[in-house]
C-alpha positions, 0 to 999 in steps of 0.5 A, a space after each residue: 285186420 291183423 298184423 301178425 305175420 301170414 304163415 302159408 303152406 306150398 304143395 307141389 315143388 315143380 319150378 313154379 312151385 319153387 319160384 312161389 316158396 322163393 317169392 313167399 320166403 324172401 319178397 312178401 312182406 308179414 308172409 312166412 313160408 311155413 311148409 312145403 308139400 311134394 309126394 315125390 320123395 326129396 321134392 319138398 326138401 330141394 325146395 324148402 331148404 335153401 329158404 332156411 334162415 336163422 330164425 326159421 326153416 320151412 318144413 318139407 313134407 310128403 304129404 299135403 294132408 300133413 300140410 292141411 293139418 297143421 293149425 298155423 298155417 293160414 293159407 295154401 298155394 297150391 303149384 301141382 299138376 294141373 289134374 291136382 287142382 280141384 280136389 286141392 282146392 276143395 281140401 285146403 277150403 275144407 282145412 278151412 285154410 285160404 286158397 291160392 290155386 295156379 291156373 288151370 283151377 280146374 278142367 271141367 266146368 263141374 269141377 270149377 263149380 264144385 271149387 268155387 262151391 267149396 270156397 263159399 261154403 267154407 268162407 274162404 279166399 280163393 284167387 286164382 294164378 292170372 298173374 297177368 292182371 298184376 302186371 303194371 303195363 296190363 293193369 294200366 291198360 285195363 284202367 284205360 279201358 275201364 275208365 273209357 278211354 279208347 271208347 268202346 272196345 271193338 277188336 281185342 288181341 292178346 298172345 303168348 309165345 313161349 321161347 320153346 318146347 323142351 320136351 314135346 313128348 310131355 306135353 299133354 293134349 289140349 295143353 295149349 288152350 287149357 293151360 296156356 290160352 287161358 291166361 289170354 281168355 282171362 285177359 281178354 275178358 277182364 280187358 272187355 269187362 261187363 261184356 259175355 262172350 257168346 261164340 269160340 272159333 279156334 283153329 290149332 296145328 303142331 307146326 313146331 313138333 309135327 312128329 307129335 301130333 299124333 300124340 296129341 300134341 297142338 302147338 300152334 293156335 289162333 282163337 276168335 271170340 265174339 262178345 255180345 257187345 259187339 267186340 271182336 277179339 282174338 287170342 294166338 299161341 305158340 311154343 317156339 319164339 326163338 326170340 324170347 317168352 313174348 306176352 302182348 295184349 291190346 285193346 282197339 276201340 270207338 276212341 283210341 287204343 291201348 297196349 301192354 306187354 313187350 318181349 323185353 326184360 327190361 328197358 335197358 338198350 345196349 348202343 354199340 357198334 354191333 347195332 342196339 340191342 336189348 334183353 329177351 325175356 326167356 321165361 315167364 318168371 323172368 318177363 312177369 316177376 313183378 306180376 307174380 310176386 304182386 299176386 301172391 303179396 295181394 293173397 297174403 294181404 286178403 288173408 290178413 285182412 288188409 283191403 286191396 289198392 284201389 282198383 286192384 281185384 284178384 281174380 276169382 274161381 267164378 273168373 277162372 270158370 269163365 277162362 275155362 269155359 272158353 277154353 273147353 270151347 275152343 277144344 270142341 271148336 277145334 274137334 268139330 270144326 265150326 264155331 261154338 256157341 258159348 254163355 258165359 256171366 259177365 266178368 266183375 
């Protein structure tokens, strides 16, 4: 184990990227944000150079392979496109540097195996971006649920609804399962612990940008997953909640039930003569911005060599790969029009 200081490298500068570099720069205790990597001229230094401090500047690359290069970095996020992920995961485990990967990991299951593969081939960490594993009202639910405490699970729910569709134009086919639900599909797996999922129905829509269906655009989604202890679970998605960025998750059972999440950023209420009213979250990075800076300070912390808290547990390549695997499911569930039978290892 050391103390001295982490130095991570970013490559992709989009807004999540850019949130990264800020937590990194400025919420990570021992991290240093020692580079960031865009192809896209300019990106890099849009990014990097608002987190200069007297003592140090991060430095704005080009090119990632400059970035993987540089000895002194000690780990990688990686917050590019999504069709980036795997062969940046399989160059930054070769650079023999620690990987944070955001999720999707992959989008394929050969390439999740051949992520995971590098990873262990290499000898180094990778954690993959479920950053809802490290949110407090999540985490505590799962401890309930692992320690018994409503039973036996048996119906499971969990839903994301994003405040809106800035450009439906962009968004890519499958977008809705393979980059949205599968945060809810990680989520309802590690809520149902030891359990393996064995059948995906899912039925999707574009309600909120009709005019794009024809483009490959599903903006509306509800899946049923069925797992072999019996648990039934469903995970629902849409991308036009005029009330705010809205993220819940609840596991019924034998014993009781738990709950997490809520549409409000903080447990403020204003009491006035208009009624009580309470602040909605609008994005993810308003609603989760403890989560993510948590999973990024257990990166750090797993590069240094520092032992989690008790019961905390990164979710892994071999997670993301079951996430994935329900995800293609559901594509297939949705293109056939029937359910789909799926084999999947328990989740740790």
């Amino acid at each position: 184990m050391t103390h001295t200081p982490v130095r991570l490298g970013l490559i992709g500068s989009g807004w999540i990227g850019a949130f990264h570099a800020e937590t990194i720069a400025q919420r990570i205790p021992g991290a240093v944000l020692a580079a960031v990597a865009d192809p896209q001229p300019g990106a890099a230094e849009r990014v990097a150079a608002p987190l200069a401090t007297a003592h140090h500047t991060p430095r704005a690359l080009q090119s990632a392979d400059e970035l993987l290069a540089d000895p002194e970095i000690d780990g990688v996020v990686i917050s590019s496109p999504a069709f980036t992920h795997t062969d940046l995961v399989v160059a930054v485990a070769e650079a023999g540097k620690a990987v944070f990967v955001e999720k999707p990991m992959a989008l394929t299951l050969a390439d999740a195996d051949r992520a995971i593969a590098a990873a262990a081939s290499a000898g180094v960490q990778l954690q993959v971006g479920f950053n809802r594993r490290f949110a407090h009202d999540f985490a505590a639910a799962h401890e309930v649920v692992s320690a018994g405490g409503i039973g036996t699970p048996q119906l499971l729910r969990s839903l994301t609804r994003d405040p809106g569709l800035a450009n439906p134009g962009a968004v890519k086919p499958w977008t809705i399962f393979l980059e949205t639900l599968i945060h809810d599909f990680d989520t309802l797996n590690w809520f149902n612990t030891g359990a393996r999922p064995i059948e995906v129905f899912a039925v999707a829509d574009a309600l909120v940008a009709p005019e794009f269906k024809a483009n490959g655009l599903l903006d509306t989604a509800v899946v049923t997953i069925r797992y072999d202890n019996g648990a039934i679970a469903t995970a629902e998605a849409n991308f036009s909640a005029a009330y705010g960025y809205d993220v819940r998750g609840e596991v019924f059972g034998s014993a009781g039930m738990v709950t997490a999440g809520d549409v409000h950023a903080t447990a403020m209420r204003h009491f006035s003569a208009t009624g009580a009213q309470a602040p909605t979250a609008r994005l993810n990075i308003e609603l989760f911005r403890q989560a993510y800076t948590d999973e990024l300070v257990a990166f750090a912390n797993a590069v240094r060599g520092i032992a989690p808290a008790p019961g905390v547990r990164a979710p892994t390549g071999e997670d993301a790969r079951a996430a994935l695997q329900i995800a293609l499911a559901c594509v297939q569930s949705v293109e056939e029009n029937r359910p789909v039978a799926i084999g999947l290892q328990p989740t740790a």
